[in-house]
C-alpha positions, 0 to 999 in steps of 0.5 A, a space after each residue: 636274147 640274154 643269157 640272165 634269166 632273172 626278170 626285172 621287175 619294178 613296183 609302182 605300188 601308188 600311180 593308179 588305183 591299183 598296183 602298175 608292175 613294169 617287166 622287161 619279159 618280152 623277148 618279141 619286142 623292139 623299141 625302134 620298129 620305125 628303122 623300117 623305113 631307113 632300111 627301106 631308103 637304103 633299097 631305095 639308094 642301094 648305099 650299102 650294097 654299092 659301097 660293099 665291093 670296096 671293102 676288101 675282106 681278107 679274113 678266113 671265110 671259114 670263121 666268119 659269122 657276120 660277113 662285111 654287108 651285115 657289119 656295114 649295115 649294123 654300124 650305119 643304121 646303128 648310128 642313124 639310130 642314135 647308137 653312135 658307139 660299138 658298145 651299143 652293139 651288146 644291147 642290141 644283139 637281139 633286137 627284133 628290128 635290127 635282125 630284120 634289117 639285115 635279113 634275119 629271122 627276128 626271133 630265131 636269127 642269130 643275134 648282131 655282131 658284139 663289139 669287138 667284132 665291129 672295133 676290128 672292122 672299123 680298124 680293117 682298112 687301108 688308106 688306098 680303100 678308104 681313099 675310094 670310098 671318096 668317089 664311091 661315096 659322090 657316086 652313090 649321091 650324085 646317081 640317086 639325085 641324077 635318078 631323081 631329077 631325071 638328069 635336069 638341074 639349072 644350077 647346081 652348087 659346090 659348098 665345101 665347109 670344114 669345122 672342128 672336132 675336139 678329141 680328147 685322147 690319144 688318136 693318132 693325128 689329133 694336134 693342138 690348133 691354136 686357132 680353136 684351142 683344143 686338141 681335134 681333127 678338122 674334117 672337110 665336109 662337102 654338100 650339093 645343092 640343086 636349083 632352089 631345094 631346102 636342102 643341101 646333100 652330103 656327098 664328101 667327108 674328109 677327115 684332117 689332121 688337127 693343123 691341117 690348112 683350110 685349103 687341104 683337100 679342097 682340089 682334091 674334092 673339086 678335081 672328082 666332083 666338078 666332072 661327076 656332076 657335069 657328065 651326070 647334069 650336062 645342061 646344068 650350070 656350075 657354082 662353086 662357093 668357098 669361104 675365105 679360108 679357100 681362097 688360095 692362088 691354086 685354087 682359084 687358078 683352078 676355078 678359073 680354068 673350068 668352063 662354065 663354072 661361076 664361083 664366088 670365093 671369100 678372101 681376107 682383108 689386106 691394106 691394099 683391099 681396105 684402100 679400095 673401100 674407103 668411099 663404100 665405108 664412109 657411105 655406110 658410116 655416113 648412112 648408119 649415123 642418120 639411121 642409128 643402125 647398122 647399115 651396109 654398101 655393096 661395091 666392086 672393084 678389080 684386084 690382083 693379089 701378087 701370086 694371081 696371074 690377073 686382076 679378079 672381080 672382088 665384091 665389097 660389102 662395106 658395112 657399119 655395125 651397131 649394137 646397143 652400148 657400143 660404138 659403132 664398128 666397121 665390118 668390111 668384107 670381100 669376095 672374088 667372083 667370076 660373076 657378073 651380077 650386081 655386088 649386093 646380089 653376089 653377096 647376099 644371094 650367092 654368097 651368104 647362102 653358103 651359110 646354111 652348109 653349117 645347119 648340115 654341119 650341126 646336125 651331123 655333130 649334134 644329131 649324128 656325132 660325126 666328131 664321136 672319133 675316138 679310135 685311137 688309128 686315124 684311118 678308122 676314125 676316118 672310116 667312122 667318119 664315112 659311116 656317119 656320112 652313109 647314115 645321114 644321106 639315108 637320113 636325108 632321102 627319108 627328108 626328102 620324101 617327108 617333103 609332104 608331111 610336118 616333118 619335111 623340114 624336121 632335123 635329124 634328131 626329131 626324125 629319128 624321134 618321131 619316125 623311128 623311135 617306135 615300140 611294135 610287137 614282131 610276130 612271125 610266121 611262115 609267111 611273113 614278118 609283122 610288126 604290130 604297132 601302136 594304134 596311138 601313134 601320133 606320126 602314124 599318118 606321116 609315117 604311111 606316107 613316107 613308107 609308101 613314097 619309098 616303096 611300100 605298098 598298101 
């Protein structure tokens, strides 16, 4: 509670027909009582507790007041929470809901950890700890989605995407890339995706130097998930989607040697390429004139680039765009594959659907402020990196069991908006903890029913 005794108070002397006093005098108050049910979705993932081993604690165990599970806790509902940065700790020391969710009294537990203590633990590891804590983190997804579906999955598929994220100081590793114009890192960002579901899981987060290659990382995040994924669904078959940034020889060398594994990789365009789809172009280009619109063509030919030990199949979209006011433009582009189906369905359904993997980027930037990287070390902003990936599979597991309500398909900030964003009164006794809330709440119905699919009962 604060030490300031003084209470606010603020007059609105003409919005009703007497005088409304608004005071901030209730110390047993929360404005976030709905993060009940992220705290329930981590029992229900057991994220945090199955990442605390691997994070070593070499402090003096007589000093410590908030040990690693609590600090790991407070930093990652925090940010589901919308308080991406430490200094929202000073606030929230002695918020009835967080005290709660990390297994204190809500009225006589001591207060959260400030933000010094959180800044040195962010600061506190290694770069072999932060390196497990890869595995640990496609452990915990890959076992709760192995959980869910009861081992059985007919296809799952690989999307691995990186994006850019500008910083604006002095961070260690942060270069000047001339593609993006700016000052950042380039984190590489890997998703899952079962059968026909919406949604596609975060299981990697790896964070890059500003000029890392797009191929950096890749082999790494593939060499652990193809053989997690294969002992966890061994029935299930195996896809592999890239953009053309990937589509290096060593990598599709390694794609190649996977049994049972389908990929569909983007590659440039070369002279060599754009010789092969002269007859698809001129087909589109004769279409697009009688349809004055854009149109497309699908073909294949077999390639061998000069580091590939053989020729591949390569998919070709030969396609003529038209917009209002311009000329007509050719737009070829290509793909290699090891699968068999038609050209158009390559493309259009196993490839382009790798599209998607950017509206989770989006809601982890937008959402969660995944690129809030502002430490000045690389390897903690690596570790806020991780935070913000634990917070946003807690997220997705609460997606997941909204699937029967209106927000089944809401993003991460109307979650947080509609479910967790939720003033209650915390009354205390010997027997229990209640959070009166608000008869009025519009998501009340949404709310139970997601309470219920992850554990509550009535």
């Amino acid at each position: 509670m604060s030490a300031n005794s003084t209470t606010e108070c603020l007059l609105f002397p003409d919005l009703s027909d007497r005088p409304v006093l608004a005071q901030f005098d209730e110390p047993a108050m929360t404005s976030d009582a709905g993060l009940l049910l992220l705290k329930a979705a981590d029992r229900r993932v057991g994220l945090t507790e199955r990442v605390l081993p691997y994070l070593p604690d070499s402090r003096d165990s007589s000093r410590v007041r908030h040990d690693f599970l609590s600090l790991l806790q407070q930093r990652v509902y925090g940010l589901a929470a919308g308080y991406e940065d430490c200094n929202d700790a000073a606030r929230l020391a002695s918020d009835p809901a967080f005290k709660v969710l990390l297994g204190r009294d809500p009225i006589a537990g001591i207060d959260l950890a400030t933000q010094p203590t959180l800044s040195r633990f962010e600061n506190a590891f290694e770069a072999a700890d932060l390196r497990l804590l890869h595995d640990v983190l496609m452990n915990a997804v890959i076992d709760n989605h192995r959980k869910r579906r009861r081992g059985k999955a007919r296809v799952i598929t690989i999307d691995l995407d990186t994006t850019v994220d500008p910083t604006h100081g002095a961070q260690q590793l942060t270069l000047f890339n001339g593609f993006h114009g700016a000052w950042c890192y380039r984190p590489l960002l890997g998703f899952i995706h079962f059968d026909k579901e919406p949604d596609q899981y975060l299981c990697l987060t790896m964070l890059r130097s500003g000029r890392a290659p797009d191929k950096c990382g890749v082999l790494f995040a593939l060499q652990r998930l193809i053989p997690k994924l294969r002992k966890a669904f061994p029935k299930a078959r195996l896809r592999v989607r890239l953009d053309g940034g990937f589509g290096a020889p060593e990598i599709l060398n390694f794609l190649d040697a996977v049994p049972r594994l389908e990929y569909v990789v983007g590659i440039g365009k070369n002279s060599r390429l754009l010789a092969r789809v002269r007859r698809p172009m001129a087909e589109a280009r004769r279409q697009s004139r009688e349809s004055e619109a854009s149109e497309r063509v699908y073909a294949e030919c077999m390639y061998k680039a000069r580091k590939w030990p053989a020729k591949r199949r390569v998919v070709v979209k030969a396609e003529v765009t038209r917009f209002p006011g311009r000329d007509p433009k050719d737009n070829p582009r290509f793909v290699v594959t090891n699968m068999t189906k038609s050209p158009r369905w390559v493309y259009t359904h196993a490839y382009c659907e790798r599209g998607d993997s950017e509206n989770r980027i989006k809601e982890l930037k937008d959402g969660l402020q995944i690129d809030r990287t502002s430490c000045s070390s690389f390897l903690a902003n690596q570790f806020r990196v991780f935070l913000t990936a634990m917070a946003y599979i807690l997220m997705q597991e609460i997606r997941l069991h909204a699937r029967l309500t209106s927000l089944a398909r809401a993003q991460v900030t109307t979650l947080r908006n509609h479910l967790f964003k939720i003033g209650a009164r915390v009354v205390v006794s010997a027997r229990r903890v209640v959070f009166h809330l608000p008869e009025s709440y519009a998501y009340r119905d949404e709310w139970r029913r997601i309470a219920l699919a992850l554990g509550a009962v009535t």
